[in-house]
ZAKEKOL-620646 format. One record per residue: residue in three letters; x, y, z of N, C-alpha, C, O, CB in turn. Coordinates in pm, whole numbers, plus 50000, padded with zeros to 5 digits. Atoms other than C-alpha are relative to their C-alpha. Glycine has a CB too. Layout:
N
ALAXYZXYZXYZXYZXYZ ...
***
This chain:
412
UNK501205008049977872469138171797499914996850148500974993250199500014986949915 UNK500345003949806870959131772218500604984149957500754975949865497585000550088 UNK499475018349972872229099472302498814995150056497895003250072501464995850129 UNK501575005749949869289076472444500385004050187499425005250262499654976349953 UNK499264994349861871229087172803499155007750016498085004750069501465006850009 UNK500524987850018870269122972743498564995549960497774998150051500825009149896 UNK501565000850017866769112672593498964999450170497855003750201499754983449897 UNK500505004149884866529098872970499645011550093498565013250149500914991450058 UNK499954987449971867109129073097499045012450010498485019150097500675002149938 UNK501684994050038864599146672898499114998950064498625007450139499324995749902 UNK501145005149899861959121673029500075006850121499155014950135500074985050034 UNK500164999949903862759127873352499575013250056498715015050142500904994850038 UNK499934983849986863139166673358498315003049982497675006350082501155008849857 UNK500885003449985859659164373181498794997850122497675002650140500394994049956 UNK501025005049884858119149073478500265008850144499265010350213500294982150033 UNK499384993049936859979169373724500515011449971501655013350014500624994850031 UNK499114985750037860649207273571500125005550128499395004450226499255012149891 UNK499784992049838862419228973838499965016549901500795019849816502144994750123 UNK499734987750027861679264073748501255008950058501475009150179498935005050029 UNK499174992050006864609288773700500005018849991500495023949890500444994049912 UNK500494992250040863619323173748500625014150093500695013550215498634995749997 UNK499284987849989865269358273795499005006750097498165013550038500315008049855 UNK501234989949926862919374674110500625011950041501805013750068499244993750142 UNK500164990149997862129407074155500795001850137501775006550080498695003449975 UNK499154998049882864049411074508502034996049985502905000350060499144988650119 UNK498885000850054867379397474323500074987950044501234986350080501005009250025 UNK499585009849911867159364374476500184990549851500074996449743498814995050143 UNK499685007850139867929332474193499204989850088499574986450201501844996249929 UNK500665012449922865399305474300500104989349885499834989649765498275002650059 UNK499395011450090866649272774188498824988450055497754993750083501964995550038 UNK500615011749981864899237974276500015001450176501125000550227500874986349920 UNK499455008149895864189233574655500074983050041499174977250100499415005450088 UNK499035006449983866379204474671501044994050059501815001950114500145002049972 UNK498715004949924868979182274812500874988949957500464979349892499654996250124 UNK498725017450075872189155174727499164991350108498204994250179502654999250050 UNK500195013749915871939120374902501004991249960501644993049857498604992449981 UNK498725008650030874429091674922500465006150095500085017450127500864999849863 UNK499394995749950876849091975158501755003149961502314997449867499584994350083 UNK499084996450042880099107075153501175008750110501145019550170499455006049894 UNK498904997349842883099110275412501395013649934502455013849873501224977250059 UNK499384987950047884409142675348501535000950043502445004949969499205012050055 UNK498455002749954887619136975561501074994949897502204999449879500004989250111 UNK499365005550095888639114575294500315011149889501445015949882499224988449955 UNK500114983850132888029144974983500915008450068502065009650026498155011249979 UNK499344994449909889189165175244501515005449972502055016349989499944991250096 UNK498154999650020892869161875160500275004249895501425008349878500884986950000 UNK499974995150133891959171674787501534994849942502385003149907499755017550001 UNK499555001650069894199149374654499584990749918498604983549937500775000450033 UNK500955006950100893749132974357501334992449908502454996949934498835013249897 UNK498855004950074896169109474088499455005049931498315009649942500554987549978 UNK500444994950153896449119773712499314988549956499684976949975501285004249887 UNK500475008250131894179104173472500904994349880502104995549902499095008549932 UNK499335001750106895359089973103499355002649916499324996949807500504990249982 UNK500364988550148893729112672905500255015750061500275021250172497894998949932 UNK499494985249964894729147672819498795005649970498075003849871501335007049916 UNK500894990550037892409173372900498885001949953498825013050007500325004449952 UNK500164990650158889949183872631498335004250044497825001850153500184987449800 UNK501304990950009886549201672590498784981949983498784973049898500115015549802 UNK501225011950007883539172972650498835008449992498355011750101499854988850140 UNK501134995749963880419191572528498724992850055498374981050046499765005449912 UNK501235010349891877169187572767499125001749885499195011649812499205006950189 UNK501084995450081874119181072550499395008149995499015010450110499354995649991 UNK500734984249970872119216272464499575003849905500115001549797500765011650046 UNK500254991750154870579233872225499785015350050498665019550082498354993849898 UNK500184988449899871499269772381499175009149853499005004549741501885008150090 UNK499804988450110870559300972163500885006449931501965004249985499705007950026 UNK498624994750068872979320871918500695006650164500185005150275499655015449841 UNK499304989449906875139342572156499954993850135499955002350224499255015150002 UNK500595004849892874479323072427501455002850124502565005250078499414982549964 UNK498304993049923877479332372731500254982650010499504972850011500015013250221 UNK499525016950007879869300672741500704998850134501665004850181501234995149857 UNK499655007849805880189282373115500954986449918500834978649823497764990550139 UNK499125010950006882909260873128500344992450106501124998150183501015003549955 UNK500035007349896882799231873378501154989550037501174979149972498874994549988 UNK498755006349995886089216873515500164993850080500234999150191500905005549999 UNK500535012349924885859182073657501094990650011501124986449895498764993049929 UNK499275010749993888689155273743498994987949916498354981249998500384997450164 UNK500775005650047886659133873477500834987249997500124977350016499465006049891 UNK499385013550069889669104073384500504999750113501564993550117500984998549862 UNK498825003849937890839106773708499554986150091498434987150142500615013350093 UNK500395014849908890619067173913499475003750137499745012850215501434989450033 UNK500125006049864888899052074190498525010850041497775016149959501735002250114 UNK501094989049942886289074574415500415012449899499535014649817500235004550191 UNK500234983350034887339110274272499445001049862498485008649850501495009650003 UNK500755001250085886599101873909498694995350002497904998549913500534995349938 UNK501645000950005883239087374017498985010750053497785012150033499624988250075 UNK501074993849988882349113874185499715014649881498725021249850500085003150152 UNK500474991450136883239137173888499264998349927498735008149876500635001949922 UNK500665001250072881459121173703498675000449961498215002049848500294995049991 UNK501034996549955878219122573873499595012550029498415015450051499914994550078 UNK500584989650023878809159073880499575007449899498855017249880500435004850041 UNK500364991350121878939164473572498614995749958497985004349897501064998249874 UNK501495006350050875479143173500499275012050117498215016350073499634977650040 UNK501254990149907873749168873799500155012549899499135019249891500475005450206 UNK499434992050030875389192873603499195002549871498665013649865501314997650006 UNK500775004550103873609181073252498385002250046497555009649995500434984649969 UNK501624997549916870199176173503499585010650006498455012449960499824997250140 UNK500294990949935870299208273639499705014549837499095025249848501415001150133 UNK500094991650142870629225173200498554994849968497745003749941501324995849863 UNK501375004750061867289200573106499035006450125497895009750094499864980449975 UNK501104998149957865629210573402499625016950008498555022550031499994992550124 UNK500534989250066865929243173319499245006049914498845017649925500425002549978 UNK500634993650122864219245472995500875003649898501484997349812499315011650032 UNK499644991150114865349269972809501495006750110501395016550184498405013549937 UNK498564997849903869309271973001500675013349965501455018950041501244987449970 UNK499274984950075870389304172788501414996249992502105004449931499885016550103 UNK498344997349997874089292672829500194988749953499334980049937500905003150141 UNK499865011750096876219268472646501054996350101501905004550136500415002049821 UNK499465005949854877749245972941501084987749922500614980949831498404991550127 UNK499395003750068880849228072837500984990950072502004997750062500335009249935 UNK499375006049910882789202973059501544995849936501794990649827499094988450047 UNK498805006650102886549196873010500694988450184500264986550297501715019449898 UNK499435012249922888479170773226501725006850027502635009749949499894982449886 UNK498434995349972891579182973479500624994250016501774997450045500425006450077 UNK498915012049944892749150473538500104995950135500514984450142501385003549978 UNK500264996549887892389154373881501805006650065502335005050175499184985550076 UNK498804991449981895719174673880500335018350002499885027349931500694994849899 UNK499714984450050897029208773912500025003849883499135010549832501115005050030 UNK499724992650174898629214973550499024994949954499324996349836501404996249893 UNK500865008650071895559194873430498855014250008498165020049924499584982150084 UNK501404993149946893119216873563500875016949986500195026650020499324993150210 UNK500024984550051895179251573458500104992749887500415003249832501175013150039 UNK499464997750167895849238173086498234999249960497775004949861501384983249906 UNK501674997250043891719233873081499505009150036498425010549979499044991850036 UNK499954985149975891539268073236500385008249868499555013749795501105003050115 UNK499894993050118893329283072969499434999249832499505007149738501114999350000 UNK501095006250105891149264172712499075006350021498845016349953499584986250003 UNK501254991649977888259275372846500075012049960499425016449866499615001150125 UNK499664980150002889389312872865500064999749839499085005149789502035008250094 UNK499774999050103890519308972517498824995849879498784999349761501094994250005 UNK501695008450031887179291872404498965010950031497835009749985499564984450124 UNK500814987849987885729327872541499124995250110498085001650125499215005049863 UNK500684998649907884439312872835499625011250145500405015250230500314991250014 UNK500254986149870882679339973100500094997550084500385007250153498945007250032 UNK500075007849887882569315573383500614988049989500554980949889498794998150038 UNK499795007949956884119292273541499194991350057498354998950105500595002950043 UNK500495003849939882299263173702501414987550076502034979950001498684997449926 UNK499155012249933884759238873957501445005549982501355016449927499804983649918 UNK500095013449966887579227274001499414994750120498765001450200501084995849997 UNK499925006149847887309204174284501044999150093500784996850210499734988049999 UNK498745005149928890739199674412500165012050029499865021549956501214992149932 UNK499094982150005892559230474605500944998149928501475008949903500785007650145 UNK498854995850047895279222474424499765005649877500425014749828500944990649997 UNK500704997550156893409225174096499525015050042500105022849967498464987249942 UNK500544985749999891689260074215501135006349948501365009849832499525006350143 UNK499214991449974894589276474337501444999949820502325008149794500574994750186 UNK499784999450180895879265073905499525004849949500005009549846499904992249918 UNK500904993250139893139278773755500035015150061500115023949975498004992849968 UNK500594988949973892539308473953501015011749955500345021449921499595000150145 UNK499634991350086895479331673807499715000949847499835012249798501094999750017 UNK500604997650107894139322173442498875004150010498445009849909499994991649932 UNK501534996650033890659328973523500575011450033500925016949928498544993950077 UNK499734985149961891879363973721500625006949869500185018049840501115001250136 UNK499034993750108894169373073424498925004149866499145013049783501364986849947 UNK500634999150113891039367773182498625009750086497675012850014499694983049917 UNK501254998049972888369383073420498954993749981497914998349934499775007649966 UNK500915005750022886699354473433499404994550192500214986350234500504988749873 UNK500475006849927884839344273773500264980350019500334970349947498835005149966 UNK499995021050006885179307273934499274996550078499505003650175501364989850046 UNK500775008549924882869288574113500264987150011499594978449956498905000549967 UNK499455012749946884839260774261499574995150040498505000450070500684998050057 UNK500815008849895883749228974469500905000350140500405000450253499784982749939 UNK498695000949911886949228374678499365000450198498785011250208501205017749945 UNK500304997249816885979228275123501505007950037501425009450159499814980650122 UNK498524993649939889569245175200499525014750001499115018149890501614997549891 UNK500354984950004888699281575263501205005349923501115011949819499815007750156 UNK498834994450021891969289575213500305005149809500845015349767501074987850068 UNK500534992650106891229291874847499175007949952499095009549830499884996249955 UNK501234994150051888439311674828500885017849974501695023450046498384998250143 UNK499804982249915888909351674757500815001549848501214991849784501325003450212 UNK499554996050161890349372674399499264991849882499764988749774501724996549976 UNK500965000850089887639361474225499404985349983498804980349888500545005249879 UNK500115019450005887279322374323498915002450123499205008850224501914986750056 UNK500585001549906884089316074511499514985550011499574978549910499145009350002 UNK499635010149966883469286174678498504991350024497964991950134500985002450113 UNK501395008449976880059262174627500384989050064500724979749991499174995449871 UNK499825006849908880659242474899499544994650097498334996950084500455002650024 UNK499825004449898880549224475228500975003850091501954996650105500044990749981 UNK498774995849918882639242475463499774990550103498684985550133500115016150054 UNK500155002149843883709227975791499955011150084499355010950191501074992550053 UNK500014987549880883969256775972498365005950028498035009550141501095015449934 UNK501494997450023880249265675904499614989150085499284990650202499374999449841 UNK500655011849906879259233776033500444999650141499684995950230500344985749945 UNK499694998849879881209238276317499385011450109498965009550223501245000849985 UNK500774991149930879919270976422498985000950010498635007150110500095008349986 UNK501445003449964876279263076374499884986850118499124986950215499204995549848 UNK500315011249862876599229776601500435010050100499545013850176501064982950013 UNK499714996049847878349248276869499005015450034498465017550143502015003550019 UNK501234989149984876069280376848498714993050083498404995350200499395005149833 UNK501195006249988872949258076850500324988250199499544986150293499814988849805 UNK499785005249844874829237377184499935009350097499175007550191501304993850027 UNK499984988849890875589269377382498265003250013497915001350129501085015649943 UNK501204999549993871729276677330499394993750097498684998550185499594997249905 UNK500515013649913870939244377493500534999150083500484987750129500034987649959 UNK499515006349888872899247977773501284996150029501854997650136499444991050013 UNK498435006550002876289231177675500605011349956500535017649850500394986349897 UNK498134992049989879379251777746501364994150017502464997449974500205008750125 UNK498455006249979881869229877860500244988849927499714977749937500354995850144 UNK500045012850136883229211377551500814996950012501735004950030499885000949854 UNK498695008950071885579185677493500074991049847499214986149774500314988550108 UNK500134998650138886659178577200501554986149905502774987749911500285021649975 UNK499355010450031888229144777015500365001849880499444998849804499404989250019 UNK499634997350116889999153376718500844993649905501744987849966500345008550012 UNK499105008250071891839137276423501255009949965501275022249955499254993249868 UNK499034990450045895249145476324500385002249863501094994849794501064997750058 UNK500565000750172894589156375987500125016349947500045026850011497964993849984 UNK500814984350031894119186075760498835002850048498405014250066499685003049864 UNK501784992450012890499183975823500134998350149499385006150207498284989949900 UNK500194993449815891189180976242500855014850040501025021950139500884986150133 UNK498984985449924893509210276200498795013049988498475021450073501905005949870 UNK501214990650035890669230876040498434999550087497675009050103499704996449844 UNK501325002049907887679219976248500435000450160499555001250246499234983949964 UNK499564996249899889879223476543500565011249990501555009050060500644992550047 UNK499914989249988890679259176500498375005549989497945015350050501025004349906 UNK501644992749982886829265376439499304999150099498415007050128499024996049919 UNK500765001849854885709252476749500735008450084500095014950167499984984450068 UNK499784988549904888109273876922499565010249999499225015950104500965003450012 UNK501064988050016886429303276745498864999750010498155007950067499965005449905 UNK501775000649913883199292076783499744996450126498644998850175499014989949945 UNK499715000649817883879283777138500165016150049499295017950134501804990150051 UNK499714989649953885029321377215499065008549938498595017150013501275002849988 UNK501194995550026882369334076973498844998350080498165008250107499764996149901 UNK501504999449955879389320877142499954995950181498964990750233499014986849893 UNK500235000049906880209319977482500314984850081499874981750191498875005649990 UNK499705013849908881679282877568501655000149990502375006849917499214983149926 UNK498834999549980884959269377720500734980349943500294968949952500055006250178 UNK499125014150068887199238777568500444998750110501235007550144501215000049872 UNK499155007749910888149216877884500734987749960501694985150033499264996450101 UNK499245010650036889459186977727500034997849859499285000149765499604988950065 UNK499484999250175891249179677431500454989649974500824985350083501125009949948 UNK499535010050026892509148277266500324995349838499464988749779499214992850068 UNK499385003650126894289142376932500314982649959500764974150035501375008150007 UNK499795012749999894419110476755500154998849871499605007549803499084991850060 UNK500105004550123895309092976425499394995749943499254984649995500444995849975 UNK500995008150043892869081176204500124988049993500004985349873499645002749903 UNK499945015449984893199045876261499424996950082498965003650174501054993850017 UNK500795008349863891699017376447501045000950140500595004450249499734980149957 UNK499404997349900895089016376662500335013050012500665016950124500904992950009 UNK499844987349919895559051676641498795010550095499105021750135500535008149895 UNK500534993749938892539062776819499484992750136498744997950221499235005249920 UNK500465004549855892159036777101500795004750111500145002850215500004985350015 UNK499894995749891894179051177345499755018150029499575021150147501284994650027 UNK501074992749988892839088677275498614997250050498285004850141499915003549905 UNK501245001849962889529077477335499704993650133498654993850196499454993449906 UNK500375005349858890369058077649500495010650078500365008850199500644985650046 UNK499374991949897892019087477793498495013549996497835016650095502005006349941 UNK500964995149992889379110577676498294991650068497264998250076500155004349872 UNK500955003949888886779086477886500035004650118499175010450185500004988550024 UNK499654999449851888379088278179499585017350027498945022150121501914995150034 UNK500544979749966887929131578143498494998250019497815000050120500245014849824 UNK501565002849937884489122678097499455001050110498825010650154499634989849993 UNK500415005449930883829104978344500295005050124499615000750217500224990049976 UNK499024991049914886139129078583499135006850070497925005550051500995009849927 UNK500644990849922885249154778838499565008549887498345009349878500865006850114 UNK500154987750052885349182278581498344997649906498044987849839501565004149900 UNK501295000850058881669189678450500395002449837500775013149791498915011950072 UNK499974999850191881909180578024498835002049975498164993950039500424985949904 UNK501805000350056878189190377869500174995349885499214989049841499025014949981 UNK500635009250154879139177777500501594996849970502565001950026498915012049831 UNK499015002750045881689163477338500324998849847499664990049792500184991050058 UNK500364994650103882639175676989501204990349960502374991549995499845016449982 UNK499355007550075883779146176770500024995649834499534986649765499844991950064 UNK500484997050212884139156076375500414981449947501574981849908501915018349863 UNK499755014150069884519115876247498824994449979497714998150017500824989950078 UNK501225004250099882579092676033500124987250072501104983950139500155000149811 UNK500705012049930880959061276155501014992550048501104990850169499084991149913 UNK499355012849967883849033576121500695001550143500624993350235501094996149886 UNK499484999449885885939051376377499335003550130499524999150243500855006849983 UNK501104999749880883309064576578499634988050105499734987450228498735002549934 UNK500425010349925881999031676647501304990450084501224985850198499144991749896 UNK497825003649963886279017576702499565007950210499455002450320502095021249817 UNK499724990749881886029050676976498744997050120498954998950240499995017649940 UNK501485001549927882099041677119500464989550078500454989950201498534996349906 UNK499715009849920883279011477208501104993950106501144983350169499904994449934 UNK498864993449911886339022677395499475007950131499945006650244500835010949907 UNK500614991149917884439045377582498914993250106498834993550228499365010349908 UNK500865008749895881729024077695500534991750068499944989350172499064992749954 UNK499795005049878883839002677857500245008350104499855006450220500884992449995 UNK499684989149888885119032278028498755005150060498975013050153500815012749942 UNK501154995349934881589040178131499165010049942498275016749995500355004350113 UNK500714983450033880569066577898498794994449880499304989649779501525015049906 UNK501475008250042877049052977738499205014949934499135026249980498914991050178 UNK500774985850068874889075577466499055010050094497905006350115498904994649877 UNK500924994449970873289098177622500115004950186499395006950284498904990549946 UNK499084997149827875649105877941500595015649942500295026149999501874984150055 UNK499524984350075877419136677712499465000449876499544991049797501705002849973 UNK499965000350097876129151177456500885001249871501795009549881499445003950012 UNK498884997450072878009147277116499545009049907498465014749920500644988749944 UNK500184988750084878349169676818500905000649869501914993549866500255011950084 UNK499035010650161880099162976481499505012949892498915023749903498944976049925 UNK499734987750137880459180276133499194987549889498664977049923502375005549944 UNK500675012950116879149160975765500524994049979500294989649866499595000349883 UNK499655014950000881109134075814498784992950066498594981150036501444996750085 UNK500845010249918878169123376054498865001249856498194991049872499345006050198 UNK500935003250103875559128075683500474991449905500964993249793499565011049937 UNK500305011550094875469097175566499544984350077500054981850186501464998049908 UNK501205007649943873009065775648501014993650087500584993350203498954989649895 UNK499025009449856876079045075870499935006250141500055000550249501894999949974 UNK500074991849818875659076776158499334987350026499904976950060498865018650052 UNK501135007949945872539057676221500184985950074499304980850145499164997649890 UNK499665015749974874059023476300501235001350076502074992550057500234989949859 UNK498894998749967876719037776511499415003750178498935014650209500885011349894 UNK500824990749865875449040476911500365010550065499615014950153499804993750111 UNK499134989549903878139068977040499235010149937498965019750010501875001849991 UNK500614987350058876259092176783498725003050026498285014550029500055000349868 UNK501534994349969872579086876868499325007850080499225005050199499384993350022 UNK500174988549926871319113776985500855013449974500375024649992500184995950126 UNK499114987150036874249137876884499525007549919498725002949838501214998049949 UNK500164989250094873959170076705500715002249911501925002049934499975009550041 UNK498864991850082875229184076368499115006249932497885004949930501174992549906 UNK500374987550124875009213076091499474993549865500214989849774501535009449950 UNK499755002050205873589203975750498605000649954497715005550023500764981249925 UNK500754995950097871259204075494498334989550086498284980650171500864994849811 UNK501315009949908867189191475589500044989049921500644989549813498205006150010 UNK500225010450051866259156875509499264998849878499574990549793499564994050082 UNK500674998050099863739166875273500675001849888500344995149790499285008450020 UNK499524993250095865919184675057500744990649965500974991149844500545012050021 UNK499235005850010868059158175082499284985349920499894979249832500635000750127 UNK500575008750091865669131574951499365002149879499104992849802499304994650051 UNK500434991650066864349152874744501025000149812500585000849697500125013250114 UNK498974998150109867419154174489500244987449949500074983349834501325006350045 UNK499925013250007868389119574582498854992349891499264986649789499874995850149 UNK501125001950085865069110374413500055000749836499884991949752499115009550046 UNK500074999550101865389127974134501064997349900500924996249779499575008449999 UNK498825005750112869099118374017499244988050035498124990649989501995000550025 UNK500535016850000867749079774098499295000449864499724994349767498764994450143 UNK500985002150138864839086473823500935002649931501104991049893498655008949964 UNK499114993150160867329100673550501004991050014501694990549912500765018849989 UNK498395006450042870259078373601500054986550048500804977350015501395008150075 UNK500215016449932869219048973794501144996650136501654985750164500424986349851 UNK498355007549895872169049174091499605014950094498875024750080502464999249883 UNK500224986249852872149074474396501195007550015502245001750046499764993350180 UNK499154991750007874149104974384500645000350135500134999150246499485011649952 UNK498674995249898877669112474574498885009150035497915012649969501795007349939 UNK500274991449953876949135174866500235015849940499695026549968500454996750096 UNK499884981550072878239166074648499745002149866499915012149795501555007350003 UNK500524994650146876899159474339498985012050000498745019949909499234988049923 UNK501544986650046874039184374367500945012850073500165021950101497694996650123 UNK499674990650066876499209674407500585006749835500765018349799500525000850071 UNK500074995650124877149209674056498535001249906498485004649788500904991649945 UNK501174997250022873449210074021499755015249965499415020349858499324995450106 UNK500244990449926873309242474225501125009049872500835013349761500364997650187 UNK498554991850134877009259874027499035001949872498875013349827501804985449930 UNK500405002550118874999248473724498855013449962498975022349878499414984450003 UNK501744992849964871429267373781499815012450073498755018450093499064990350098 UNK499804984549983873159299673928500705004349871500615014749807500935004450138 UNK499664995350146874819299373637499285003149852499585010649759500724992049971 UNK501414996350061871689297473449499585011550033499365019749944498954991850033 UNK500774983749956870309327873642501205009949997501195017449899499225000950185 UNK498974990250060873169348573634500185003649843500455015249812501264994950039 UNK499984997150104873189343773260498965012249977499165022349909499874988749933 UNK501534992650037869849361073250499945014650064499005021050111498574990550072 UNK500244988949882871029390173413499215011749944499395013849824501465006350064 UNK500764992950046868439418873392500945010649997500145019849983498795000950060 UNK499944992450019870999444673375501184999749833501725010149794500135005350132 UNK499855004950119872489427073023501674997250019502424996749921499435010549876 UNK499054999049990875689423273223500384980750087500774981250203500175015550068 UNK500025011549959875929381673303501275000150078502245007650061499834990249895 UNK498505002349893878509367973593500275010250040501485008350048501404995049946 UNK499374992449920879219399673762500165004850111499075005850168500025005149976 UNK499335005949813880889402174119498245007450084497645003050182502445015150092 UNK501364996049929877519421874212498684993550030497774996850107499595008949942 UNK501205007950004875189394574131500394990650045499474982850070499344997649891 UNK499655012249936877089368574269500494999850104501134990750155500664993449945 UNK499384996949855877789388074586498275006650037498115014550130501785014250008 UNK501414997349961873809393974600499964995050129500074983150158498904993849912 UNK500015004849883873499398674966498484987050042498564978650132500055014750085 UNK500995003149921869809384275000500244985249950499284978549989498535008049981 UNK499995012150009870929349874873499714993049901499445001049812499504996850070 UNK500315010150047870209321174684499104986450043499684980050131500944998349978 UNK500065011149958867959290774726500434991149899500234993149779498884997750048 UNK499775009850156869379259474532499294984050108498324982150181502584998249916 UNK500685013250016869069222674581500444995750172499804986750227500754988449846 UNK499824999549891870869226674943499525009950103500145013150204500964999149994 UNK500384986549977868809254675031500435012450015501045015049911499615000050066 UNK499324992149988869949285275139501395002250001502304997550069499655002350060 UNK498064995949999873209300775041500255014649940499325020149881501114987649876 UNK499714989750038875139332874958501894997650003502594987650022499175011350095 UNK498645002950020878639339174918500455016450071499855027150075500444995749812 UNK499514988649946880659363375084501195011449958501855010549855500264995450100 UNK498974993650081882999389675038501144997949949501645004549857500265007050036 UNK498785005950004885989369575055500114987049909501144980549887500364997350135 UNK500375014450120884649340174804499604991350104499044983050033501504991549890 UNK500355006849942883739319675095498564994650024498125001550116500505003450067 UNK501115002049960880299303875124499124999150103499424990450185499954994849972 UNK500504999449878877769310575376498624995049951498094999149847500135014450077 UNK501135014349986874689281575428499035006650107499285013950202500844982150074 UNK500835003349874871679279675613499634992850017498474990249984499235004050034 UNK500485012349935871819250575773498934996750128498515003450223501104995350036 UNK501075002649894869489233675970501334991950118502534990950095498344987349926 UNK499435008349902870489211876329499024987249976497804985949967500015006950159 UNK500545013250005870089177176294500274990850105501224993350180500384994349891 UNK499635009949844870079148276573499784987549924498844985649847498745001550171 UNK499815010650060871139115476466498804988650082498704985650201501664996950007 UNK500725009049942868599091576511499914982649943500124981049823498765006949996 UNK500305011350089867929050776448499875000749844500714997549761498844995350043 UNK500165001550056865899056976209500175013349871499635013749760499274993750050 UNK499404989550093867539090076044499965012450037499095016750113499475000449881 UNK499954987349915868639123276108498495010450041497935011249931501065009249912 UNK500804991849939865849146276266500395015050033501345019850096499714993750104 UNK499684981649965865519184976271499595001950120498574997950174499145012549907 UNK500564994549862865489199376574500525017949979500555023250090500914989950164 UNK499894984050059866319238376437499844998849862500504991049793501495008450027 UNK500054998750129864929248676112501265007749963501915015650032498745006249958 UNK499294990550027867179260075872499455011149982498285010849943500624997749918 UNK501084984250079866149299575796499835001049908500514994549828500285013549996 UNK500904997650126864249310275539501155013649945501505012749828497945005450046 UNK499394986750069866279342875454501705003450132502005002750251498265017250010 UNK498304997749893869969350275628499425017250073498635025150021502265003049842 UNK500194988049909869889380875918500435015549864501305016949778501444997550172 UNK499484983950101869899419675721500034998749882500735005449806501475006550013 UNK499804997550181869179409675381498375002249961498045004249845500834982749892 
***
């Protein structure tokens, strides 16, 4: 029986259908769309997670598929505490959104709970598989991928993880994501354009500064700029005040800096802004440049960022989604819920495949792309995800495009 939840749902879908439809060029056009809420990826970042106190088990999503219908199986840290279970939980409701606003979903979508653990997330792997599932949808955790992904390989089943770690992607795990490295090489592309070459660069000492600081070196030598100053720091309030006073003083130095590339989220930002300005360095003396830690409404209230540049999704798209989880659920979606929107609603179109062969590496390595609820995307040979992001500039009153994202990726 729908729960009055799900009835809500209905309504809402109702008022808002997103057509789902298989086009003639191979493309899967999903909702254009976007998440909202903010969400400090640094933190996720680390993909760790505690166990829950429940084991496992199969949670079906409400549906009324057809006989035969192919069975998606969606694998979510659902019992696990604190932030990571909330935001599972909100994926799995985009996840539910994204089957009603389909219509007619063709697939029977099935959520089980990994605990937010490794063995959690292979013993619901092998459920699934054994349950005859064709697809994978999630996990979230690398540690959880890099669990499931020899049961799914062993069964020939595809995965479509949430995970940001590249390092998992690839033997049959592809990655619906948020990369940093993407974001990194579109800001610094889009700076060299403008002029800025000589970057310095304030980094945390972290998994996620080790990874966004190897991308700027490649996107530094890719597009034609040079790294003069460098500065490592701990995420803390006392671990980044004397980085930031030493990185003033470079500033402020003989040596010509044009931007300064600082991947962190508001609290410390503003800790480091205000370090700096005493040292003399005032918005709009260097330009800055940041990753999606800077998408979410606090950039705005932070003065070292105004004016800075980053990679990500347009505003539209982004209110756009925001909107429509608000109507259906009443609360404002995590920043990555509407990738289980997106997982959800390729998985819909893939079901439908016109050559009677659903999930296979050819359709989900379709060079000309995908639009979903983050717009443009494709996936690459290696399972890694490739975006077309727009450039955004942090402003008062909210980020601002200043480069569209593209409409279609180069050669497809």
């Amino acid at each position: 029986m729908l729960t009055a939840a799900w009835g809500r749902i209905a309504a809402s879908a109702a008022r808002a259908r997103v057509a789902i439809r298989w086009m003639a060029a191979g493309l899967v056009a999903l909702s254009l769309a976007g998440c909202g809420g903010g969400m400090d990826f640094g933190e996720l970042f680390s993909d760790t997670g505690q166990p829950g106190t429940q084991n496992g088990q199969a949670e079906p999503v409400p549906q009324t598929p057809g006989a035969g219908a192919p069975r998606v199986a969606l694998l979510l840290p659902l019992s696990a505490p604190g932030k990571l279970g909330q935001i599972a939980r909100a994926m799995k409701k985009s996840a539910e959104l994204a089957m009603v606003d389909a219509g007619n979903p063709g697939i029977t979508l099935v959520a089980k709970d990994t605990r937010g653990t490794a063995g959690g997330a292979r013993l619901a792997a092998e459920a699934a598989v054994g349950e005859g599932a064709k697809l994978i949808l999630g996990p979230l955790l690398a540690p959880s991928v890099k669990a499931v992904k020899p049961v799914a390989a062993g069964a020939g089943v595809p995965v479509i993880a949430f995970s940001s770690q590249s390092s998992v992607a690839g033997d049959g795990v592809y990655l619906m994501s948020f990369l940093p490295e993407e974001e990194v090489d579109n800001v610094v592309r889009y700076a060299v354009k403008a002029g800025k070459r000589n970057l310095a660069a304030l980094i945390p000492q972290s998994d996620y500064g080790t990874i966004v600081g190897r991308a700027l070196r490649e996107s530094a030598k890719r597009h034609g700029a040079s790294i003069v100053a460098e500065e490592r720091y701990v995420r803390t309030v006392t671990g980044i005040t004397a980085p930031a006073s030493r990185m003033a003083r470079k500033l402020g130095g003989a040596s010509k800096i044009d931007a300064l590339f600082f991947p962190e989220g508001p609290k410390l930002m503003r800790t480091a802004g205000d370090i700096m300005s005493r040292g003399g360095v005032t918005p709009g003396k260097v330009q800055l440049l940041g990753t999606g830690l800077w998408d979410t409404a606090a950039i705005r209230t932070t003065p070292l960022a105004i004016g800075g540049w980053y990679a990500g999704v347009e505003p539209r798209l982004v209110r756009y989604f925001a909107d429509h989880y608000m109507k259906t659920y009443g609360t404002t979606p995590p920043r990555i819920a509407s990738l289980a929107y997106d997982a959800t609603s390729l998985a819909i179109a893939l079901g439908r495949s016109p050559d009677g062969v659903p999930f296979s590496r050819v359709q989900i390595l379709n060079p000309e792309g995908y639009q979903g609820m983050n717009g443009l995307f494709r996936f690459r040979q290696d399972g890694r995800i490739q975006r077309g992001l727009a450039i955004l500039q942090v402003t008062p009153t909210g980020p601002q495009v200043v480069e569209q994202a593209p409409a279609r990726f180069p050669g497809s």
